[in-house]
C-alpha positions in Angstrom: 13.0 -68.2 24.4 14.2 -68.7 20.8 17.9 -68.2 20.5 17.4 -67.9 16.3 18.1 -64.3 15.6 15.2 -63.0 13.4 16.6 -59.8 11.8 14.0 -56.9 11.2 13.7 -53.4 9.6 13.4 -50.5 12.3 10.3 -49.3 11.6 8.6 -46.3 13.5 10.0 -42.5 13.6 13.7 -43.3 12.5 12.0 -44.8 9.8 10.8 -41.5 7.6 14.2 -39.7 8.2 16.3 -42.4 7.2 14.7 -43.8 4.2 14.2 -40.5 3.1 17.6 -40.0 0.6 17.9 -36.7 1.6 18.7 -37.0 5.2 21.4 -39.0 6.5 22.5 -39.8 10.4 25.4 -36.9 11.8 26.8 -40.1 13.5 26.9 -43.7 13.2 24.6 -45.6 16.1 25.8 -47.4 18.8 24.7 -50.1 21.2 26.7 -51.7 23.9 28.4 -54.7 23.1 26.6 -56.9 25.5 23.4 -55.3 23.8 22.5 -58.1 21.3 19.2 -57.0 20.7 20.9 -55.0 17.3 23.3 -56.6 14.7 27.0 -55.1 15.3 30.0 -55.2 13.8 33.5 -55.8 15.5 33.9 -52.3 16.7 30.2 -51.8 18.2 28.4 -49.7 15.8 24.8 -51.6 14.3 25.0 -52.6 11.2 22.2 -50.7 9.0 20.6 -51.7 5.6 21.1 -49.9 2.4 18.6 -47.4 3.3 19.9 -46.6 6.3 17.8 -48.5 8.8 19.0 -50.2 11.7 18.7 -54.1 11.9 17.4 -55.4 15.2 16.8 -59.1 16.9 13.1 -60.6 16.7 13.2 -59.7 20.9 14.2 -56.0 20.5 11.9 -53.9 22.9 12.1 -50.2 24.2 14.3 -50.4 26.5 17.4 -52.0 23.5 16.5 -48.8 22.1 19.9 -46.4 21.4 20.5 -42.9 19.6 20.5 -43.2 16.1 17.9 -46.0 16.0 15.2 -45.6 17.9 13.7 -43.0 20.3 15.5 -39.2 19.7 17.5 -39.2 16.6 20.6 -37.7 15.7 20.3 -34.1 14.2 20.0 -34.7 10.2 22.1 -33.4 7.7 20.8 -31.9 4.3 22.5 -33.4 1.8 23.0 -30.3 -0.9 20.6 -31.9 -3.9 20.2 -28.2 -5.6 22.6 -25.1 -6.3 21.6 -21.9 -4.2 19.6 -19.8 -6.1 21.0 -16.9 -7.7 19.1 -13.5 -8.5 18.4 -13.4 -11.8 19.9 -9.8 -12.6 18.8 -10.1 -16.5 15.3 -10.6 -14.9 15.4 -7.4 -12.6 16.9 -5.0 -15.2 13.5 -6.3 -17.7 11.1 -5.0 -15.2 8.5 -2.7 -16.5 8.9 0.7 -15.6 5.5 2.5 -14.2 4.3 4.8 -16.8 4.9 8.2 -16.1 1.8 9.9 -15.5 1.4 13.6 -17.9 -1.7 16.0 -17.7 -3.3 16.4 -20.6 -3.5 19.9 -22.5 -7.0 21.0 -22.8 -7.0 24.5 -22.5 -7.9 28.1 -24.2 -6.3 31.5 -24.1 -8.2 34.5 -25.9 -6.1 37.0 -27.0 -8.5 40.2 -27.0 -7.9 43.7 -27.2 -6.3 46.6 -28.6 -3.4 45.7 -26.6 -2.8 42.5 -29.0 -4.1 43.6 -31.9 -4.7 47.2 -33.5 -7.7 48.2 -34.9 -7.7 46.8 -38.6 -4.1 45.4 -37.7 -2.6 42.1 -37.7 0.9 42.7 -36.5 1.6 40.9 -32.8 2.4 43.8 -30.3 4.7 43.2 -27.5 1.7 43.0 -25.1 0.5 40.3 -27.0 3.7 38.4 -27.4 3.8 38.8 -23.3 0.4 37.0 -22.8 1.3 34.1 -25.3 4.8 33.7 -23.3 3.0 33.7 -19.8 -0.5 31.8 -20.6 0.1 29.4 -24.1 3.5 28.7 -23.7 3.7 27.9 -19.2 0.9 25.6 -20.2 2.4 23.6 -23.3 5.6 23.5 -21.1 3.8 22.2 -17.5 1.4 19.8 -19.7 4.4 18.6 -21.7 2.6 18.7 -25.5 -1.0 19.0 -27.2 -2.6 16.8 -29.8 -3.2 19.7 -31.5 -3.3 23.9 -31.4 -6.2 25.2 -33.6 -5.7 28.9 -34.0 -8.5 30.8 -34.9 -9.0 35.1 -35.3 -11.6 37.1 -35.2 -12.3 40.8 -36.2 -15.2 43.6 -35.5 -17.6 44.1 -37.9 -16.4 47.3 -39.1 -15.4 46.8 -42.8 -16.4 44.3 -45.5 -16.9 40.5 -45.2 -13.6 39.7 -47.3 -11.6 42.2 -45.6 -12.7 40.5 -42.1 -12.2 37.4 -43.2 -8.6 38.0 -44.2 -7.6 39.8 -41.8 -8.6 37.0 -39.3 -7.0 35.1 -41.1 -3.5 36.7 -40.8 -3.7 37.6 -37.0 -4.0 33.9 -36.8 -1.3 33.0 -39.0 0.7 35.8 -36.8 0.4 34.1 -33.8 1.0 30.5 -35.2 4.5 31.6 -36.5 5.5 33.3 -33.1 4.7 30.1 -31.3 6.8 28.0 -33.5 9.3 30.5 -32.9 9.0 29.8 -29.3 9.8 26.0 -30.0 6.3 24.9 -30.2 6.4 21.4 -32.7 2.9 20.6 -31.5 0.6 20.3 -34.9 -1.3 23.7 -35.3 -4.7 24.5 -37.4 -5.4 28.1 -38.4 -8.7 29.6 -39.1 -10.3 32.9 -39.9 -13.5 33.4 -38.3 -13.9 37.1 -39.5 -16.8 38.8 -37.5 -18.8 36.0 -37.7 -18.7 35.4 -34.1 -18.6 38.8 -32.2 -18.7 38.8 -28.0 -20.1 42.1 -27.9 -22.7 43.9 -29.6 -22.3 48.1 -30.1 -25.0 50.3 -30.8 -24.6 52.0 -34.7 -25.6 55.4 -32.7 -22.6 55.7 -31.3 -19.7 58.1 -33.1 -17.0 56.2 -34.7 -14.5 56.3 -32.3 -16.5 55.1 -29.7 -17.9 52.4 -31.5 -14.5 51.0 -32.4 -13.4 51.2 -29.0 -16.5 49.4 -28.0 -15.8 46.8 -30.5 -12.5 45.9 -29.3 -13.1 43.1 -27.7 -13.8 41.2 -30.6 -11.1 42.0 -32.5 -9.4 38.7 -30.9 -7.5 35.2 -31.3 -8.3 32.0 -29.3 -5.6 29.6 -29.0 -7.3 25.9 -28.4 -4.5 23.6 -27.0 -6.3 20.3 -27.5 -5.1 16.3 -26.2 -6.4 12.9 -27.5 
């Protein structure tokens, strides 16, 4: 047997741990002094490369194998290579917010009757001012806002076609300024429809009073709340 030490890399599983710069050995290796299969220093512990490796003799076999070089290795260390990550708080506080989610106001409410509107009157009665509170306004306030409030009034046919037609006008106009009065910014259109568009038809045979009681219910407003 050659006595000429031939030096070698350790090659095999210690290999990718200890090449690898971001692992290093928890302990030096060992090998027993009269183990000569591994170059020592003084004190015992095998010399190693600058990579880490362990140099062994040209007759190294299994059985020189020690801790540290060959066989089970020595639980590695992480060397720290990157700061701990910190939650970005700028990052958290930019998050979108999910829209809120609003219903859309697309509704009617006919005001109709003697009860909101006297015969050849445009004045708003209290009964009229009720049903605007509890129907136009509730709905504005659980829908959030219209688009737009088109306001539009309507009279019998008793009387003359300009006379209708103003008076339609004003119960309109009426019931536009008593919902802004009720806080209502929403944009508003008013119309006068006269008796252009009657819901019920009377017959002329009947006497007058009759006939304008029969007629009331299209003496009337409709309030169109209306969303893009």
């Amino acid at each position: 047997m050659r006595h000429t030490i031939v030096l070698s890399l350790l090659i095999g599983s210690a290999s990718g741990f200890a090449a690898n710069p971001g692992f290093a050995q928890s302990a030096p290796a060992r090998a027993t002094p009269e183990n000569n299969a591994y170059l020592q220093d003084g004190r015992g512990p095998v010399v190693r490369s600058q990579d880490g490796l362990c140099w062994r003799s040209g007759y190294w076999d299994q059985n020189d194998a020690v801790i540290g070089c060959d066989g089970a290795l020595a639980a590695p260390v992480m060397k720290a290579s990157a700061p701990a990550l910190v939650a970005d708080q700028t990052i958290a506080s930019n998050e979108i917010a999910p829209a809120a989610v609003t219903t859309r106001c697309n509704a009617s409410v006919t005001l109709a009757s003697d009860q909101n509107f006297g015969f050849g009157k445009a004045t708003l009665t209290n009964a009229a001012k009720q049903r605007i509170d509890q129907q136009v306004i509730t709905e504005l306030t659980n829908c959030g806002s219209a688009d737009l409030i088109l306001v539009t009034g309507h009279t019998d046919r008793l009387g003359s076609e300009k006379y209708n037609r103003k008076l339609s006008v004003q119960r309109a106009a009426n019931v536009a300024s008593y919902l802004k009065s009720k806080g209502v910014t929403s944009k508003m259109e008013i119309a006068g429809a006269g008796a252009s568009d009657p819901i019920l038809q009377c017959s002329n045979k009947l006497s007058r009073k009759k006939l304008v009681d029969c007629l009331s219910p299209n003496r009337r407003v409709v309030i169109k709340m209306q969303s893009n």
